[in-house]
MARGUTI-674191 format. One record per residue (C-alpha): residue number from 1; x, y, z. Coordinates in Angstrom, 3 decimals. Layout:
REM MARGUTI-674191
SITE  nr        X        Y        Z
SITE NUM        X        Y        Z
...
This chain:
REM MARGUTI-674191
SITE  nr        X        Y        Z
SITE   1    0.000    0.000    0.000
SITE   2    1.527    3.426   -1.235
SITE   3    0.341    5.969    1.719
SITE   4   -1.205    9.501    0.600
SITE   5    1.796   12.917    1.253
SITE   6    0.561   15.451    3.142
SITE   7    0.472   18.741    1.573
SITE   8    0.961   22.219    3.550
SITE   9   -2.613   23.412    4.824
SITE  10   -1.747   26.741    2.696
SITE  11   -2.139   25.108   -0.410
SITE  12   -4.895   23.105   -0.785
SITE  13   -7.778   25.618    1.007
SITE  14  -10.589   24.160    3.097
SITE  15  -13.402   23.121    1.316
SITE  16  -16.735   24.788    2.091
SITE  17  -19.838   23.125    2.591
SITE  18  -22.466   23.957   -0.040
SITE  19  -25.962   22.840   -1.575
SITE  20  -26.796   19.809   -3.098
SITE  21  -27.471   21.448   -6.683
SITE  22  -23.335   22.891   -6.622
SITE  23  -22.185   19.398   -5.933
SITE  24  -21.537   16.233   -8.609
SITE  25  -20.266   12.653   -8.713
SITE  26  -19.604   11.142  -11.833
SITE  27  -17.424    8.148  -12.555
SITE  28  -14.869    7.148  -15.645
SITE  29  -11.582    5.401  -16.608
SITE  30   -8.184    6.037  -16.210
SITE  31   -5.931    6.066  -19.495
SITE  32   -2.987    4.014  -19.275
SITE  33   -0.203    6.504  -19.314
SITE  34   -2.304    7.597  -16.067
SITE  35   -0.745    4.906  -14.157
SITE  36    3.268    4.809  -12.878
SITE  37    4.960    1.679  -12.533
SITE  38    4.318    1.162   -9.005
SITE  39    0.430    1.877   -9.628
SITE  40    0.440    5.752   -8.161
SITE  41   -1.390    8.156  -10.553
SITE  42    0.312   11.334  -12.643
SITE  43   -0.673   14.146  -10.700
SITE  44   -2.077   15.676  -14.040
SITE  45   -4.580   12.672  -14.363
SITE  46   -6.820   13.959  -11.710
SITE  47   -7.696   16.904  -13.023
SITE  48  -10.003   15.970  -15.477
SITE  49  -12.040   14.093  -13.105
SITE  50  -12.812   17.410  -11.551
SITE  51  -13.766   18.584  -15.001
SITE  52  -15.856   16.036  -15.827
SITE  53  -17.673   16.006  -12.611
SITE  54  -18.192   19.537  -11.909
SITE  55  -17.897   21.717  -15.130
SITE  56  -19.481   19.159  -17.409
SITE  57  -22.014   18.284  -14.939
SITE  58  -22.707   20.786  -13.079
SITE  59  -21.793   24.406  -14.738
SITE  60  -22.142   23.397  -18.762
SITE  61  -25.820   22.812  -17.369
SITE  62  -26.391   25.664  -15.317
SITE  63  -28.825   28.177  -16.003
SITE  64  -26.381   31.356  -14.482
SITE  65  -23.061   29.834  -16.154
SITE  66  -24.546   30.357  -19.609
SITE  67  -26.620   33.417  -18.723
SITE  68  -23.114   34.999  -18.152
SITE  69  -21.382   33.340  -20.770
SITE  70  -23.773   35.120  -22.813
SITE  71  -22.710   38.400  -21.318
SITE  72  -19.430   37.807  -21.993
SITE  73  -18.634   37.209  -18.474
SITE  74  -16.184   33.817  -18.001
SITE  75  -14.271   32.077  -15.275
SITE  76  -10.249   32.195  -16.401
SITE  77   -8.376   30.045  -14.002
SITE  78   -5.782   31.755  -11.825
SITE  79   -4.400   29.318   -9.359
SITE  80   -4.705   25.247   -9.017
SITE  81   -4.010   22.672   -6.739
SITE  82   -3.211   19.388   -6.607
SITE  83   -3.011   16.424   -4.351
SITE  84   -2.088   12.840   -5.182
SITE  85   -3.367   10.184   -2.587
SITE  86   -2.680    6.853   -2.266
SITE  87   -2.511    3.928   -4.172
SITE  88   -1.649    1.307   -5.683
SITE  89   -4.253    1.726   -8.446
SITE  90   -5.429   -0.524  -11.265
SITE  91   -5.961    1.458  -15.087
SITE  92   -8.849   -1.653  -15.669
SITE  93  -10.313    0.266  -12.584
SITE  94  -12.888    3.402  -12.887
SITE  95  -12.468    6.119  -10.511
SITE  96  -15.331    7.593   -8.545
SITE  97  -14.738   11.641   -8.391
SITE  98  -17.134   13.356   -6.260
SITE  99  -16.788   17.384   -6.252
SITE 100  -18.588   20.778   -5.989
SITE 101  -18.177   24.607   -6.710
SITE 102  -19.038   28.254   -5.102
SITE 103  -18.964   31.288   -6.164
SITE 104  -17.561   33.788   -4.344
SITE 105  -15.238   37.358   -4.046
SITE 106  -12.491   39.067   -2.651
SITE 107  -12.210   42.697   -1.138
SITE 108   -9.373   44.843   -1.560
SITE 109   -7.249   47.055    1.209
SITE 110  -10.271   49.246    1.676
SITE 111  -13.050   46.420    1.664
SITE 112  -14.183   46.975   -1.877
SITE 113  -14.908   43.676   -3.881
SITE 114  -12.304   43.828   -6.391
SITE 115  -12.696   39.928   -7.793
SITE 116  -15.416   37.409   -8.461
SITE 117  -14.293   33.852   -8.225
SITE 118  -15.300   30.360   -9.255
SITE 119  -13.719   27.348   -6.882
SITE 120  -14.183   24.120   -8.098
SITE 121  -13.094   21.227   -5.958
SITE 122  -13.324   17.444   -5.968
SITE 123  -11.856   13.825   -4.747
SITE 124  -11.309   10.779   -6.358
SITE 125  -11.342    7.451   -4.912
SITE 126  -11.136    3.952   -6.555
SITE 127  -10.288    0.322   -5.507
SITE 128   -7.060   -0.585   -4.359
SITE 129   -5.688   -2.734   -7.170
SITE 130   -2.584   -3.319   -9.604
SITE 131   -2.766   -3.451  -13.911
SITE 132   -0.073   -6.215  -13.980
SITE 133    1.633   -8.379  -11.217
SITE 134    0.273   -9.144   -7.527
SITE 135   -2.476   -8.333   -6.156
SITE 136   -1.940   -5.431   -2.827
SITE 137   -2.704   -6.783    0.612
SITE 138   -5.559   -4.093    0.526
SITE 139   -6.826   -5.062   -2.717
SITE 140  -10.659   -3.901   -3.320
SITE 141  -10.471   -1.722   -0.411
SITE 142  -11.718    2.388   -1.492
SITE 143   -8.542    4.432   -1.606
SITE 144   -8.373    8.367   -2.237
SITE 145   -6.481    8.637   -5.369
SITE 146   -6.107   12.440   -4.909
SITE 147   -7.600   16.209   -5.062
SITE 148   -8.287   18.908   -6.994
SITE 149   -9.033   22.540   -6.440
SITE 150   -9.093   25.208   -9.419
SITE 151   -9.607   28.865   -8.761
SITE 152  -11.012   30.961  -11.166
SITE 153  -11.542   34.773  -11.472
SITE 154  -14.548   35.834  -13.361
SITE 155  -13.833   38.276  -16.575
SITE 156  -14.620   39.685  -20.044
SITE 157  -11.647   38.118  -21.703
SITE 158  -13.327   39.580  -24.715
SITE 159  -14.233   42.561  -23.954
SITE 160  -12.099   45.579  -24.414
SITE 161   -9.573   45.989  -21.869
SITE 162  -11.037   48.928  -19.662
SITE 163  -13.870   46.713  -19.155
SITE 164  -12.619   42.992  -18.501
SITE 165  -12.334   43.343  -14.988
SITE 166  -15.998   42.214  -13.031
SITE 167  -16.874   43.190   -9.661
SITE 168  -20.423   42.858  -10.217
SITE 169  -22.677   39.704  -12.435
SITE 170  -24.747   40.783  -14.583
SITE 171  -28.883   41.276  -13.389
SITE 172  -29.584   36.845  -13.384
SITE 173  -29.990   33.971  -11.586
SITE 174  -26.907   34.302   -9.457
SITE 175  -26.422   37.196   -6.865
SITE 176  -24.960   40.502   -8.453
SITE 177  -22.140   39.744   -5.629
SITE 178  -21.804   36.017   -4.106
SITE 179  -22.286   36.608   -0.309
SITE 180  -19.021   34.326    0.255
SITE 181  -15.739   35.835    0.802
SITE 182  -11.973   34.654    0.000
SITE 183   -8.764   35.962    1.084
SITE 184   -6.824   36.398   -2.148
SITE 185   -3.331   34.347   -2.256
SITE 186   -1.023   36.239   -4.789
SITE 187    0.947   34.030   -6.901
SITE 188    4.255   35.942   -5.298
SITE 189    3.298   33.502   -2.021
SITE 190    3.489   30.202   -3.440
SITE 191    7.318   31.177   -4.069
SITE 192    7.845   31.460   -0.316
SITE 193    9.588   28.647    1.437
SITE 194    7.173   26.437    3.135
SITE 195    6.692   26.421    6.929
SITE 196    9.429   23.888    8.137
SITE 197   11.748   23.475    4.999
SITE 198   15.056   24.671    4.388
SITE 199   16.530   25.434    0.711
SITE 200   18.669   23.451   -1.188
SITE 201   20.306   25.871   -3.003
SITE 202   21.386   29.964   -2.530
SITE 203   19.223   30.935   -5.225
SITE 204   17.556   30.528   -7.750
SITE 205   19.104   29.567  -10.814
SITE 206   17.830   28.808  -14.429
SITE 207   17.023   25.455  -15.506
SITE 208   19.506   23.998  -18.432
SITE 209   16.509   23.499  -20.859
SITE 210   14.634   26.091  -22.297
SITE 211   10.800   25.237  -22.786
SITE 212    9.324   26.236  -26.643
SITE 213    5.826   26.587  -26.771
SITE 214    4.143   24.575  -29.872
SITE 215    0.533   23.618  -30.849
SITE 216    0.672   20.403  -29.061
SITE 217    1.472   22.689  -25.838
SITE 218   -2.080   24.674  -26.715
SITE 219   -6.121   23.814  -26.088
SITE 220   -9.612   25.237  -27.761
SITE 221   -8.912   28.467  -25.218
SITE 222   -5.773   29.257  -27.900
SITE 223   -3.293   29.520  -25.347
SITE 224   -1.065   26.471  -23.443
SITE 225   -3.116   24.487  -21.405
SITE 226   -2.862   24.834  -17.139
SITE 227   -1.903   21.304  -17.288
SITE 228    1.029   21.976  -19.065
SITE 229    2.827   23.909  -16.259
SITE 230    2.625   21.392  -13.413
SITE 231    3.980   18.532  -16.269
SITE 232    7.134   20.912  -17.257
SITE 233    8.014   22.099  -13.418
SITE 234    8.177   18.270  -12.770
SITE 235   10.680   18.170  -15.931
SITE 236   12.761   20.813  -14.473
SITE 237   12.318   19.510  -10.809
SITE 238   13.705   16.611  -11.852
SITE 239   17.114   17.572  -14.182
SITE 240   17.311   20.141  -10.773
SITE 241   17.608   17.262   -8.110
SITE 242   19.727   15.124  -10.398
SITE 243   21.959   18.334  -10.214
SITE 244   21.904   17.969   -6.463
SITE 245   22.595   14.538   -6.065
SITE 246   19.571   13.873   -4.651
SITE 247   16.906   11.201   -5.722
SITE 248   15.305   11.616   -8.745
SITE 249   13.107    8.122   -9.314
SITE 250   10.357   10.136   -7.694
SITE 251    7.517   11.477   -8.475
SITE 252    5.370   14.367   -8.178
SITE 253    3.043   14.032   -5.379
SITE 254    1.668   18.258   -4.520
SITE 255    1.523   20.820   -6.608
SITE 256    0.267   24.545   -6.902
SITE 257    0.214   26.620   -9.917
SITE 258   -0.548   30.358   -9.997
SITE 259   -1.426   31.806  -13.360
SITE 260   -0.694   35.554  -13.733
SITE 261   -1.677   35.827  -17.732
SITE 262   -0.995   32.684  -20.567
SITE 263    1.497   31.462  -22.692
SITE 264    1.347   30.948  -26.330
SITE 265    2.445   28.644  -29.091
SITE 266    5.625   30.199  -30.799
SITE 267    6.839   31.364  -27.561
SITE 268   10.306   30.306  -25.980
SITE 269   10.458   30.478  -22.040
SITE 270   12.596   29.066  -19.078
SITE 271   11.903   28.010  -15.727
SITE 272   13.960   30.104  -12.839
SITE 273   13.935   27.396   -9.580
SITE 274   15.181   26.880   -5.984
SITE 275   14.981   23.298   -4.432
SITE 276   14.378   23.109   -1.031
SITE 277   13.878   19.857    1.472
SITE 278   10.707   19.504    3.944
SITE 279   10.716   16.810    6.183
SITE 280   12.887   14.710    4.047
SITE 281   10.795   15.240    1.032
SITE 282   12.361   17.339   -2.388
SITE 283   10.884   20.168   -3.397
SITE 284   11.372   23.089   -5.620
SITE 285    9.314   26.836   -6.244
SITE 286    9.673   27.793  -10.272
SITE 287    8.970   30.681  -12.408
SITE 288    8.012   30.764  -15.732
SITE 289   10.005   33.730  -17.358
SITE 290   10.300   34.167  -21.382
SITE 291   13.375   33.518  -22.351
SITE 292   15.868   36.235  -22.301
SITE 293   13.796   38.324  -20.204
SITE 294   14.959   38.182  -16.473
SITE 295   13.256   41.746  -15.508
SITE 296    9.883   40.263  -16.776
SITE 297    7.185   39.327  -14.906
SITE 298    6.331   35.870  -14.503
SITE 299    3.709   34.298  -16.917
SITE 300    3.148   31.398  -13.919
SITE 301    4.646   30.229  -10.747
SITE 302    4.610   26.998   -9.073
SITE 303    5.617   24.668   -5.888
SITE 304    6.086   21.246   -6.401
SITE 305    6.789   18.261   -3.700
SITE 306    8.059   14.789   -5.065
SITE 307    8.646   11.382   -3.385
């Protein structure tokens, strides 16, 4: 039995308690790239699940999603998490996901709602099992394969740029601003070093390999896809701890992403990281900088934990 990681309480947020109607469980297979050799899941295969269970289910159907979608008005993701859980898992096995969403906004210094956000949210659990070889002594027992959150912020990417910004929905079925509040995490924090680590390095220091941006980077949005980010800091997590001598048949278990605006095909960037060590486990904080730009601001940051 592969045991779940932990992950610091500052990145995956507490999940809130809401009505039956914003919550979902759907069920579907794994692919079988999903699967490592010792029968943990990718950390990018879980985020689908959360797509499939709440935006397919829940939002695509929804009344106020396409009322605002109408308007112009859509949810642009700015920061995701995710969790892997235990395992070992079988790809001949479907996975149970059961998730939710709120809407909700954040104030500024002066108490003035300055955002409108989406969270989406959701769990996945299947039987403990193994593709090929021996069975697990806790075969057929439920396991949590991992979790997902995705925050969104609500805009007009559309629109022009004086007036992408909403603080207010449109007059509709949801209120013109959702009574729940969030305190905004700026993607500067997830660069901090966590609460009991210590850095592996002085600095940070570009990784070896620069990253170019093609089509099979993008999605239907016309940009790179989020999933892309988490999948590249791994990369570069990885050539990084070989570096530093330290273990590198791991694999990543935690990650958060903060998206500050999106990448494109045609584009040439590198990541900028610092590894750093928490409680035995490797782990490194990355920016994504275009290349020969070091006074630009970061496209996307991320943290990543392996083991």
């Amino acid at each position: 039995m592969l045991p779940a990681m932990s992950i610091s309480p500052s990145m995956f947020p507490a999940i809130p308690d809401v009505p039956a109607e914003q919550r979902s469980t759907s069920e579907g297979p794994l692919r079988y790239q999903d699967v490592t050799q010792d029968g943990r899941l990718l950390l990018t295969a879980l985020h689908h699940f959360m797509g499939q269970t709440v935006f397919q289910t829940l939002l695509v159907k929804s009344e106020a999603s396409r009322h605002h979608a109408h308007a112009g008005i859509y949810p642009i993701m700015s920061r995701l998490v995710i969790e892997l859980g235990g395992g070992p898992v079988s790809v001949r096995k479907h996975v149970v996901a059961d998730g939710g969403f709120e809407i909700a906004h954040t104030v500024d210094e002066n108490g003035a709602v300055n955002r409108l956000l989406l969270d989406m949210w959701a769990t996945m659990t299947a039987p403990a099992s193994r593709t090929n070889g021996p069975r697990p002594p806790n075969a057929g027992e439920p396991i949590e394969l991992g979790r997902v959150y995705g925050e969104h912020v609500f805009t007009r990417p559309f629109g022009p740029p004086a007036e992408r910004k909403v603080t207010r929905f449109e007059d509709g079925p949801w209120p013109l601003v959702p009574p729940a509040r969030r305190a905004w995490r700026a993607p500067e924090a997830i660069l901090a070093l966590p609460e009991g680590a210590s850095w592996l390095e002085d600095d940070f220091a570009p990784d070896e390999a620069p990253i170019v941006f093609g089509l099979a980077h993008t999605d239907s949005n016309q940009h790179v896809n989020s999933l892309v980010y988490p999948r590249l800091l791994e990369d570069a997590a990885l050539r990084r701890l070989a570096r530093l001598r330290r273990p590198s048949a791991v694999l990543g278990r935690a990650v958060e992403i903060g998206y500050r605006k999106p990448c494109f095909a045609g584009q040439i960037f590198r990541i900028v990281l610092r590894a750093y060590v928490r409680d035995g486990v490797s782990g490194v904080v990355g920016i994504f900088r275009p290349e020969g730009e070091p006074a630009a601001k970061p496209n996307a940051v991320g943290r990543l934990e392996l083991g």
